[in-house]
PDB file of N, CA, C and O in Angstrom:
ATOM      1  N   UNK A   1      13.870 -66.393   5.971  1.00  0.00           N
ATOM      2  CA  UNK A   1      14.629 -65.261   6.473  1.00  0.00           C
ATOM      3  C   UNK A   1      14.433 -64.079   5.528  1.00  0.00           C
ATOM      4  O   UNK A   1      14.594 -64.168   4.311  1.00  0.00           O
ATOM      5  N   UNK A   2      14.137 -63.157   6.059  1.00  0.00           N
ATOM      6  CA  UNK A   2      13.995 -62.128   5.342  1.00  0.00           C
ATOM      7  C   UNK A   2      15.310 -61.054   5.304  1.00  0.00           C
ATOM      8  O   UNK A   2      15.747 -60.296   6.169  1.00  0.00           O
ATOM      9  N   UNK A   3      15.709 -61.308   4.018  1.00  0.00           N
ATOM     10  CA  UNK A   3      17.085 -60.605   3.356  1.00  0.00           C
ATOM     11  C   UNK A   3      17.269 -59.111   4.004  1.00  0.00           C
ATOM     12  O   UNK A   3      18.276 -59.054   4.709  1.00  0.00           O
ATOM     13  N   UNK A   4      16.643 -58.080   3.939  1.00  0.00           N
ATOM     14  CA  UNK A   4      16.661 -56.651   4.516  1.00  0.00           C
ATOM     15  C   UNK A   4      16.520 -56.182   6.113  1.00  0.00           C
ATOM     16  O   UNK A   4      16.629 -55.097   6.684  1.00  0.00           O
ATOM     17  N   UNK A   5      16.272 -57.321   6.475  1.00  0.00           N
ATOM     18  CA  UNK A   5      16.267 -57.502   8.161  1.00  0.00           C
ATOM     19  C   UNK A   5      17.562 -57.862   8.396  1.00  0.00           C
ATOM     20  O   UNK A   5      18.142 -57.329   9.342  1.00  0.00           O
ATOM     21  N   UNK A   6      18.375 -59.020   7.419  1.00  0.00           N
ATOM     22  CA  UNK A   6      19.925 -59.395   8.018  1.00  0.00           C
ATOM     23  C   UNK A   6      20.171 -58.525   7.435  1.00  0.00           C
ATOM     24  O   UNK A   6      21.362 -58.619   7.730  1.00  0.00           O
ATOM     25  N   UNK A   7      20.149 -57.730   6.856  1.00  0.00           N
ATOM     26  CA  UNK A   7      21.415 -56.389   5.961  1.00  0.00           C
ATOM     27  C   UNK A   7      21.147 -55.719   7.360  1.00  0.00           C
ATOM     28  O   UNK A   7      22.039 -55.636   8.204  1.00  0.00           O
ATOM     29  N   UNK A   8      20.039 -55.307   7.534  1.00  0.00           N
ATOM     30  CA  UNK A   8      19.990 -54.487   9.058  1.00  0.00           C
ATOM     31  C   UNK A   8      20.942 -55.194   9.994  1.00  0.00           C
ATOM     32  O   UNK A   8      21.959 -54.605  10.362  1.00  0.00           O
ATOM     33  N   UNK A   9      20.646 -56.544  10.443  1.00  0.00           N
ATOM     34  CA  UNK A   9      21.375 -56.839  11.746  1.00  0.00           C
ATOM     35  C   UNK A   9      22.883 -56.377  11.444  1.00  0.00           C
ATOM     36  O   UNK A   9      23.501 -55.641  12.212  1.00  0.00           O
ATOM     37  N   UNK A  10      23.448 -56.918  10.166  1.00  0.00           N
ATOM     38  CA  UNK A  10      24.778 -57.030   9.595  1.00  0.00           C
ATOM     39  C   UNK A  10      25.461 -55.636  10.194  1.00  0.00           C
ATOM     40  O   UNK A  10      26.364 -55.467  11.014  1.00  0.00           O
ATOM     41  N   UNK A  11      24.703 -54.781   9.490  1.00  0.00           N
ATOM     42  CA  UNK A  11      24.996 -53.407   9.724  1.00  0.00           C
ATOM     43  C   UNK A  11      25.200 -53.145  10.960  1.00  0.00           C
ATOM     44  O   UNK A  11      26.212 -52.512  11.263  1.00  0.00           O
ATOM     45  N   UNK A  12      24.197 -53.614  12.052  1.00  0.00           N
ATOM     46  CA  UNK A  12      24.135 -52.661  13.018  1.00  0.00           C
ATOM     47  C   UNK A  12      25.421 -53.821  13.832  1.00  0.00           C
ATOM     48  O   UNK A  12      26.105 -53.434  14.780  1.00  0.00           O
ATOM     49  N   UNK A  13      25.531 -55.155  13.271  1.00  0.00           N
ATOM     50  CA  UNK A  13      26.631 -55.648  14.113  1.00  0.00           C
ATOM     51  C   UNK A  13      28.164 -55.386  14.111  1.00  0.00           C
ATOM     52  O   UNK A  13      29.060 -55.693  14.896  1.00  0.00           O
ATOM     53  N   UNK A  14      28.116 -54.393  12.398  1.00  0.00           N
ATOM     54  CA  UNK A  14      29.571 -54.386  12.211  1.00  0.00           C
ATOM     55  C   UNK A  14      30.060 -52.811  12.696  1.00  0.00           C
ATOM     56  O   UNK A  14      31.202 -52.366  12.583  1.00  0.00           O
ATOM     57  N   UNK A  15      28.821 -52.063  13.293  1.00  0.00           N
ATOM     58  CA  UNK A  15      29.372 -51.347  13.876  1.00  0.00           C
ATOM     59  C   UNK A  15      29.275 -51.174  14.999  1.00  0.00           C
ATOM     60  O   UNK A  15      29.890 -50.120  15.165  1.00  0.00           O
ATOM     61  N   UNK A  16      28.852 -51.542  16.093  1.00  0.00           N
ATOM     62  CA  UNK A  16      29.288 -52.635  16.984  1.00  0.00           C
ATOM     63  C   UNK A  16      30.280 -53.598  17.707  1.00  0.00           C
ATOM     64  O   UNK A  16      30.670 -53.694  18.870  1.00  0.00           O
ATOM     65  N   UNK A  17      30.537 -54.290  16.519  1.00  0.00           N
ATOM     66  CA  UNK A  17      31.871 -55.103  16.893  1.00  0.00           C
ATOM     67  C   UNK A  17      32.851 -55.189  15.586  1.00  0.00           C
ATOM     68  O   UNK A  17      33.562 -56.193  15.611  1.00  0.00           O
ATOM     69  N   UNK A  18      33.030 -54.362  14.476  1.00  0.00           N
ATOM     70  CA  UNK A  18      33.777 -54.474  13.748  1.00  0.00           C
ATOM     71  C   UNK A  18      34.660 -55.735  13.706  1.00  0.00           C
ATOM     72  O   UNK A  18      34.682 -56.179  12.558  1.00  0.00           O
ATOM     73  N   UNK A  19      35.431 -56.501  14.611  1.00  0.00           N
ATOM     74  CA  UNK A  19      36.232 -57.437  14.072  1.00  0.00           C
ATOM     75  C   UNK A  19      35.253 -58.923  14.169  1.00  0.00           C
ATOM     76  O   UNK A  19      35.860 -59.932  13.810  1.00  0.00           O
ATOM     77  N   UNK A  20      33.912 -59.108  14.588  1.00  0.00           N
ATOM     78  CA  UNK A  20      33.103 -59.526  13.853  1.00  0.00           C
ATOM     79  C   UNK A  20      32.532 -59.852  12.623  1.00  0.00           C
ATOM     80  O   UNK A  20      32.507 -61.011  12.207  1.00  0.00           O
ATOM     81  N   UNK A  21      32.061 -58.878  12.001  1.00  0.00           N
ATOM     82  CA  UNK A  21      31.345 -58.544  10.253  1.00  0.00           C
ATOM     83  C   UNK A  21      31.959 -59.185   9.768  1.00  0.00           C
ATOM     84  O   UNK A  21      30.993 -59.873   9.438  1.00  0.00           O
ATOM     85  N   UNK A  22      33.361 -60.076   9.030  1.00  0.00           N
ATOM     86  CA  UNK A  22      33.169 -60.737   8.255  1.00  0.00           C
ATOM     87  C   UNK A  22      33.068 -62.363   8.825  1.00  0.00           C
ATOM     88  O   UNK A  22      32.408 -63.142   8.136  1.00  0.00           O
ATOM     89  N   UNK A  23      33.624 -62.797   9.892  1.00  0.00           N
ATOM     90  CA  UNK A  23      33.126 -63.947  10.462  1.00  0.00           C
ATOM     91  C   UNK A  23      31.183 -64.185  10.320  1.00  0.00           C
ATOM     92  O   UNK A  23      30.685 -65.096   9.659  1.00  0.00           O
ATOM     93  N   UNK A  24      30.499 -63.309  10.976  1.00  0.00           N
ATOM     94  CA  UNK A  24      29.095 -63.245  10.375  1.00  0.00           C
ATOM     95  C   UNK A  24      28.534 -63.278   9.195  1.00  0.00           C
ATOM     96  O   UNK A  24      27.405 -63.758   9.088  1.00  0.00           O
ATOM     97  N   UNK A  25      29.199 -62.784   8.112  1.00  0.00           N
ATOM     98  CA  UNK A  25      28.639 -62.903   7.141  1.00  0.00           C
ATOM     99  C   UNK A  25      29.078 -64.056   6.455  1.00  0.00           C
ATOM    100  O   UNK A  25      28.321 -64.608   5.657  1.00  0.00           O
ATOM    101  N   UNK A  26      30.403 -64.554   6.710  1.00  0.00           N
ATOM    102  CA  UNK A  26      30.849 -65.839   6.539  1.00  0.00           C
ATOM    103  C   UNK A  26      29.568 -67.282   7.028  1.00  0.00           C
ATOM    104  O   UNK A  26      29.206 -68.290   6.423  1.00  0.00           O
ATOM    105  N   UNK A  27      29.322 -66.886   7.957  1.00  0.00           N
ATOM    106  CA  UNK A  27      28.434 -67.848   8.541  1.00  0.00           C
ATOM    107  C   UNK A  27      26.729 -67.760   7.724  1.00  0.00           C
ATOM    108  O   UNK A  27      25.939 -68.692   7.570  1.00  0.00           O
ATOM    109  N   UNK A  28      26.571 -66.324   7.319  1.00  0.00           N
ATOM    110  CA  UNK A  28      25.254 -66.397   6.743  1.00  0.00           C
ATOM    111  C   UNK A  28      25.293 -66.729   5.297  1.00  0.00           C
ATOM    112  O   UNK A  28      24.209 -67.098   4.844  1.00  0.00           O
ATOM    113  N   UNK A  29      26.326 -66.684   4.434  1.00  0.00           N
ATOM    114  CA  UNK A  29      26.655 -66.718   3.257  1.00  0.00           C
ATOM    115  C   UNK A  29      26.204 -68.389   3.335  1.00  0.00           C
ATOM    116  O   UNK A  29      25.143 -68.770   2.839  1.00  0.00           O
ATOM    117  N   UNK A  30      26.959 -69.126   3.881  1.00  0.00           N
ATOM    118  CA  UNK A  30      26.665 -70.358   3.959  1.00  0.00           C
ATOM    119  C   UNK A  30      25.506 -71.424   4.212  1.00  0.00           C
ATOM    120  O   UNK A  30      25.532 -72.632   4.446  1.00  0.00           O
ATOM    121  N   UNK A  31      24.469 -70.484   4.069  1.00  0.00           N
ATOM    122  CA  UNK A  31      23.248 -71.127   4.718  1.00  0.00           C
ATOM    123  C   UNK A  31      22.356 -71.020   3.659  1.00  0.00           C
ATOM    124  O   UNK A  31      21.659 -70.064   3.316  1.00  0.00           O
ATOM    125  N   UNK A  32      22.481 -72.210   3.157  1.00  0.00           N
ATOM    126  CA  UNK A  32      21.652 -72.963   1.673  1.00  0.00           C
ATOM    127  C   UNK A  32      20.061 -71.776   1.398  1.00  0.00           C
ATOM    128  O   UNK A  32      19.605 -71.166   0.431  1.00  0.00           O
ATOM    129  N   UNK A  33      19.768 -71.903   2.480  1.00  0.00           N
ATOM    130  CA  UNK A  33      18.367 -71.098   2.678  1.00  0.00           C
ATOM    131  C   UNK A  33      18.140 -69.830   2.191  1.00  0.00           C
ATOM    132  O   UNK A  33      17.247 -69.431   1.444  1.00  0.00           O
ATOM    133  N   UNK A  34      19.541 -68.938   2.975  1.00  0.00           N
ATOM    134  CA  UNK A  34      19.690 -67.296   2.663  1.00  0.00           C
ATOM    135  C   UNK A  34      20.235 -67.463   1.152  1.00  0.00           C
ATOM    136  O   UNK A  34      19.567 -66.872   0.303  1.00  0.00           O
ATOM    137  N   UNK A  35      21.182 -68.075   0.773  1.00  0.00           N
ATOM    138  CA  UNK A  35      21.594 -67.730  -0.505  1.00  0.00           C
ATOM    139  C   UNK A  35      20.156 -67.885  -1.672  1.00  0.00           C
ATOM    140  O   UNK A  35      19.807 -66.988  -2.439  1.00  0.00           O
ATOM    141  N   UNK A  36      19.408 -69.413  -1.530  1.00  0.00           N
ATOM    142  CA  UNK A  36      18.388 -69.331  -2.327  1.00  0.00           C
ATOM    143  C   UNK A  36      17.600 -68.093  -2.390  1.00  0.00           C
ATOM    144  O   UNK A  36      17.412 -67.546  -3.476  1.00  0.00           O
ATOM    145  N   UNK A  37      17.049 -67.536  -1.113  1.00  0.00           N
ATOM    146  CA  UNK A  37      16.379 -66.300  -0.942  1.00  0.00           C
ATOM    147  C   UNK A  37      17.185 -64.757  -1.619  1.00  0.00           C
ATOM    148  O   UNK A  37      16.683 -63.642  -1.484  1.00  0.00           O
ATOM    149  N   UNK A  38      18.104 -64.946  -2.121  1.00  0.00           N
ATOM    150  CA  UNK A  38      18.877 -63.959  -1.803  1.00  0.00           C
ATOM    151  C   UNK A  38      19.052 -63.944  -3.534  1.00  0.00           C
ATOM    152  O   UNK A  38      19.105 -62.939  -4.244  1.00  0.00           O
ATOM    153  N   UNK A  39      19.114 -65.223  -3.919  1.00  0.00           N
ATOM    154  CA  UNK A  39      19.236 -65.606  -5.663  1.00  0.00           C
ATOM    155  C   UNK A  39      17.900 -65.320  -6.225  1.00  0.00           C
ATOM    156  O   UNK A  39      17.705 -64.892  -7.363  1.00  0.00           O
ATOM    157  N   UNK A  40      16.882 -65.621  -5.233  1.00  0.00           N
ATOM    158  CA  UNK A  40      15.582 -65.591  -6.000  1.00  0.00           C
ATOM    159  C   UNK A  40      15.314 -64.007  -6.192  1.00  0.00           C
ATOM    160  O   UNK A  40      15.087 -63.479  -7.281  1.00  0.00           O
ATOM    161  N   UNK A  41      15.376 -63.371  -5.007  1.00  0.00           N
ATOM    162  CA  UNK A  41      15.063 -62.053  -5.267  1.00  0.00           C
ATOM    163  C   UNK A  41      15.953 -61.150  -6.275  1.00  0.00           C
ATOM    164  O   UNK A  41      15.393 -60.345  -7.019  1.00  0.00           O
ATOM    165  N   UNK A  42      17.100 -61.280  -6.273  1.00  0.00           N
ATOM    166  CA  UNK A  42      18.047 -60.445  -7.491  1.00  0.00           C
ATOM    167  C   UNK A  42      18.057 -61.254  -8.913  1.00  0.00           C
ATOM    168  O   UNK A  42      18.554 -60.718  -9.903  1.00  0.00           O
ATOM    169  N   UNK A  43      17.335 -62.924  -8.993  1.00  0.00           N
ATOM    170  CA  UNK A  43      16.718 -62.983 -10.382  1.00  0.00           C
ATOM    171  C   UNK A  43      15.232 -62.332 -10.793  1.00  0.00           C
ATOM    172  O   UNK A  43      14.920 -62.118 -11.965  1.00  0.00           O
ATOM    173  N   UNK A  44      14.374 -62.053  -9.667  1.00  0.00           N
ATOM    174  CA  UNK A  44      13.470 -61.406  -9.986  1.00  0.00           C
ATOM    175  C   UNK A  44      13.744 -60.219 -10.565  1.00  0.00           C
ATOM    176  O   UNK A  44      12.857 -59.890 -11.352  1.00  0.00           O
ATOM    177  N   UNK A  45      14.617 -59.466 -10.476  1.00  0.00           N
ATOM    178  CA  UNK A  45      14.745 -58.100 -10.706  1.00  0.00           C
ATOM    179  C   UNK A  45      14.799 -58.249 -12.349  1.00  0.00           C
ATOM    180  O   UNK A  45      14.982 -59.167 -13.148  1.00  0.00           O
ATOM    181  N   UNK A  46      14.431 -56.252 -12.429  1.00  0.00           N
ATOM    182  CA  UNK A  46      14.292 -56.219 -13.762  1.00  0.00           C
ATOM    183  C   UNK A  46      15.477 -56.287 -14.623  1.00  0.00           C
ATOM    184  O   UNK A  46      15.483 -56.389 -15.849  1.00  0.00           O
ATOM    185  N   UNK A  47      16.684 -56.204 -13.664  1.00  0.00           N
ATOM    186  CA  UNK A  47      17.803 -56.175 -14.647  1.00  0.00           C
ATOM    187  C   UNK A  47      18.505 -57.300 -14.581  1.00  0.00           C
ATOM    188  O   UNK A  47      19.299 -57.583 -15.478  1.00  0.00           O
ATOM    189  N   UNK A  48      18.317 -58.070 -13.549  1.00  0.00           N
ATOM    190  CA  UNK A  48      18.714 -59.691 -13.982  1.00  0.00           C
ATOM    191  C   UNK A  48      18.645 -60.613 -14.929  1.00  0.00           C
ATOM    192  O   UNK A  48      19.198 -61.712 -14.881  1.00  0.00           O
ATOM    193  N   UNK A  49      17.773 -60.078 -16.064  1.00  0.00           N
ATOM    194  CA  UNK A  49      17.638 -60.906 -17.633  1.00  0.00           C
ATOM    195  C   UNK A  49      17.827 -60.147 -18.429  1.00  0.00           C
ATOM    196  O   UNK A  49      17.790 -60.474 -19.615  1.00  0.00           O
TER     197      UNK A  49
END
């Protein structure tokens, strides 16, 4: 899953359906997959060490 594509969907769902957005992100937070992806890229960064 590519991280900047769900910030897009996120976005465009919470304005949209506002009493949605945090049930959704509840559900993506939880998905072993996105968080690894999501850890790997903000330890890559330069200011993560």
């Amino acid at each position: 899953m590519i991280i900047s594509e769900m910030q897009r969907k996120l976005a465009t769902w919470a304005v949209t359906d506002p009493s949605l957005r945090i049930q959704r992100l509840l559900r993506l937070i939880t998905q072993p997959e996105w968080l690894a992806e999501a850890a790997r890229i903000t330890l890559s960064s330069k200011g993560a060490h």
